[in-house]
C-alpha positions as CSV (number, residue, x, y, z in Angstrom):
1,X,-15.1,-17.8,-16.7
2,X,-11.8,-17.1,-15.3
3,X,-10.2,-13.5,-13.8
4,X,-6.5,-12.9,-14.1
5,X,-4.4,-10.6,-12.8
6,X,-0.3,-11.3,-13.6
7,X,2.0,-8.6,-11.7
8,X,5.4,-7.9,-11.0
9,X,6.0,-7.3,-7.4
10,X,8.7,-5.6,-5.8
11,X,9.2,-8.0,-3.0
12,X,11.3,-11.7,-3.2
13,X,9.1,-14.5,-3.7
14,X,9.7,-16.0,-0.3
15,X,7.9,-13.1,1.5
16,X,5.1,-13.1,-1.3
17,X,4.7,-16.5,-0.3
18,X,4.0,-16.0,3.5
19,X,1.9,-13.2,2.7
20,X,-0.3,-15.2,0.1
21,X,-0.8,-17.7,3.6
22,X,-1.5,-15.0,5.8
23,X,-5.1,-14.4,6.8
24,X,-3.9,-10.4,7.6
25,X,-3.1,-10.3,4.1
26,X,-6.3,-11.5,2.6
27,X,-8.4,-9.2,5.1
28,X,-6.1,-6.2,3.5
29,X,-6.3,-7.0,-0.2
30,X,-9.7,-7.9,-0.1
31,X,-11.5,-4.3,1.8
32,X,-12.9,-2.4,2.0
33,X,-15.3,-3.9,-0.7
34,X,-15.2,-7.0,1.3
35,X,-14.8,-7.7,5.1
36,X,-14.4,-11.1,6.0
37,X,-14.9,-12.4,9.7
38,X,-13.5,-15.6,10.8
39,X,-16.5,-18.3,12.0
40,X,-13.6,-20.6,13.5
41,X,-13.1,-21.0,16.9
42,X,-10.1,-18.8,18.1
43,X,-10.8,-16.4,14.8
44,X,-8.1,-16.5,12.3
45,X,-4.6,-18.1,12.8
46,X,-1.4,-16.0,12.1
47,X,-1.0,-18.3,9.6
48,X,-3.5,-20.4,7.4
49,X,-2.6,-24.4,8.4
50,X,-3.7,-25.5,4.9
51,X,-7.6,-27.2,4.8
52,X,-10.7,-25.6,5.8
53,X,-11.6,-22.3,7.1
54,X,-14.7,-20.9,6.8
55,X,-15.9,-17.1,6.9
56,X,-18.6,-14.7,7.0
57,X,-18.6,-12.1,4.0
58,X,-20.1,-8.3,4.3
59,X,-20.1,-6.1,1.1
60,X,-18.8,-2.5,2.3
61,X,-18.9,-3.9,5.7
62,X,-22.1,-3.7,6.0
63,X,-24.5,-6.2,3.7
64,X,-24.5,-9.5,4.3
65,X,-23.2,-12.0,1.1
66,X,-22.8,-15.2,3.2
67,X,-20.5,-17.6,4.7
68,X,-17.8,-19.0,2.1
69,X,-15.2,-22.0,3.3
70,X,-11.6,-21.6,2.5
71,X,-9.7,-24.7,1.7
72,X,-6.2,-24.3,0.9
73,X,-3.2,-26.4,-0.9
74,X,-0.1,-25.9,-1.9
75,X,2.0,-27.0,-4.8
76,X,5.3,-26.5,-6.1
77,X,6.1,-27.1,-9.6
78,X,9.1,-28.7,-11.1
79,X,10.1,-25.0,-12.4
80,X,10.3,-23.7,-8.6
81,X,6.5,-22.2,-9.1
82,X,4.7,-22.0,-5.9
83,X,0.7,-22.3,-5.9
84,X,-1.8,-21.6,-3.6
85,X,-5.2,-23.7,-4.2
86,X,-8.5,-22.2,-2.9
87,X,-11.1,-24.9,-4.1
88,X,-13.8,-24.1,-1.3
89,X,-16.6,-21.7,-2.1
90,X,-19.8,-19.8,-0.7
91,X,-21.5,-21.9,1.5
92,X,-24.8,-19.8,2.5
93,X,-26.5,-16.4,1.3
94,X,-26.1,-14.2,-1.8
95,X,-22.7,-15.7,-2.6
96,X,-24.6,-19.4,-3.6
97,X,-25.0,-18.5,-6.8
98,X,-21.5,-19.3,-7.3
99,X,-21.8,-22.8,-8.6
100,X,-17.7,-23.2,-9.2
101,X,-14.6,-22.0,-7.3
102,X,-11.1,-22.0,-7.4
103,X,-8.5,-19.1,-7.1
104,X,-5.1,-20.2,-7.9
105,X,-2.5,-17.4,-6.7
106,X,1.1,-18.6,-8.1
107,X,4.3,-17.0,-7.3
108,X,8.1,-17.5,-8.8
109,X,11.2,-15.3,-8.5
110,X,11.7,-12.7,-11.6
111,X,14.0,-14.1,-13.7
112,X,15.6,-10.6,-14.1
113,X,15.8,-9.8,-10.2
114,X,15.2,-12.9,-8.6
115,X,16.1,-11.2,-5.1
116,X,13.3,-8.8,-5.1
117,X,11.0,-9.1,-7.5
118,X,8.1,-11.3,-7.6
119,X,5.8,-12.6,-10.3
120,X,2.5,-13.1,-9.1
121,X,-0.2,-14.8,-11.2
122,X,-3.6,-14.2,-9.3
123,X,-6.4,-16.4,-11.4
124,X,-10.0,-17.1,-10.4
125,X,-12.2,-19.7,-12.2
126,X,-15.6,-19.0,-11.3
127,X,-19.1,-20.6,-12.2
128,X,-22.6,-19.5,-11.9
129,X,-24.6,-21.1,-14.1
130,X,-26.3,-18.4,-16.3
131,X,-25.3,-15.4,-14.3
132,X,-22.0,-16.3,-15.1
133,X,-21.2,-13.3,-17.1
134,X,-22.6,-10.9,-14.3
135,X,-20.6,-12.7,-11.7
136,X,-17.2,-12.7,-13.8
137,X,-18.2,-8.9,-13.9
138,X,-18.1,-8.1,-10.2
139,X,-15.2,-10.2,-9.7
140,X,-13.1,-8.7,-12.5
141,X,-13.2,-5.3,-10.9
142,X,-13.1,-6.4,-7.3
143,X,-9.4,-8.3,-8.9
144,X,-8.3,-5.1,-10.3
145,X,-8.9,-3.1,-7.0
146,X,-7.7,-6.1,-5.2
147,X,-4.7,-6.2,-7.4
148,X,-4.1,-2.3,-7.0
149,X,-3.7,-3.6,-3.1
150,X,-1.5,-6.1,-3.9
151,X,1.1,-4.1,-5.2
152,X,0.7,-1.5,-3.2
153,X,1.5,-3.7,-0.1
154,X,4.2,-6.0,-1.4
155,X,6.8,-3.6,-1.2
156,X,6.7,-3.6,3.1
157,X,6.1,-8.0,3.0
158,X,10.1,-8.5,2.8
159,X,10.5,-6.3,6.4
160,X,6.9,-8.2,7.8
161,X,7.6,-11.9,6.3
162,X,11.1,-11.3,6.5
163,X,13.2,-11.3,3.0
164,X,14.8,-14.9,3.9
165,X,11.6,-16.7,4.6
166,X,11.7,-20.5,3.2
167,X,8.6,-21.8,5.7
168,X,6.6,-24.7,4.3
169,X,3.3,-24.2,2.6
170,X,-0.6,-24.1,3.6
171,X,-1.3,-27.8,3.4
């Protein structure tokens, strides 16, 4: 089943881009419902590299929901879209149950104000054999909050990523 979220951002796509590789980022969109701590040695880089990284969830902080493995791509489409792959997935605890995995988060200029707005296209496929349904449940409204945190933070990623920001991609 597949969650969607398509937003207008108000920041260029350049800085959308860095923030979408920037492990900061992901810890901010994705609490306080979910806490992610880095199992890698030297924690997590300024900047995910592109492969494998893997974490350990918490729920609230506080209950454990496993270890999941992030494994990034890039790829940029012959219309200028950029894409960030995530086909990893839950590796351990309550989070096996997802059986299929991949978050695609892809991001091209407005057409209407290329400069500094951003539309963002944040799409998860997920699998769970037949608690599919409830799982595509929990993740729809953990995408809506996480969306609401999105666009609540895009507006500062031009001044943090800096507005003129071409840097390569994950991997």
């Amino acid at each position: 089943m597949r969650v969607r979220l398509d937003l207008l951002l108000d920041c260029p796509a350049d800085a959308a881009w860095e923030a979408v590789h920037s492990p900061a980022v992901f810890q901010a969109v994705s609490g306080p419902i979910t806490t992610a701590e880095s199992l890698e040695p030297g924690g997590f880089p300024e900047r995910w590299p592109g492969g494998e990284h893997r974490v350990r969830l918490r729920m609230l902080g506080l209950l454990p929901m496993g270890t999941q493995v992030i494994r990034l791509r890039d790829e940029t489409r012959a219309d200028g879209t950029r894409i960030v792959h995530d086909e990893g997935g839950p590796l351990s605890g309550a989070m096996t149950v997802v059986t299929g995995w991949h978050h695609q988060m892809a991001i091209a200029p407005n057409p209407l104000s290329p400069a500094t707005r951003t539309r963002f296209h944040d799409t998860l496929d997920v699998r769970a054999g037949l608690l599919t349904p409830f799982a595509w449940l929990g993740f729809a409204v953990f995408w809506r909050l996480r969306g609401r945190q999105i666009q609540k933070l895009a507006p500062g990623w031009a001044a943090q990523f800096g507005a003129g920001s071409t840097a390569g991609g994950a991997g």
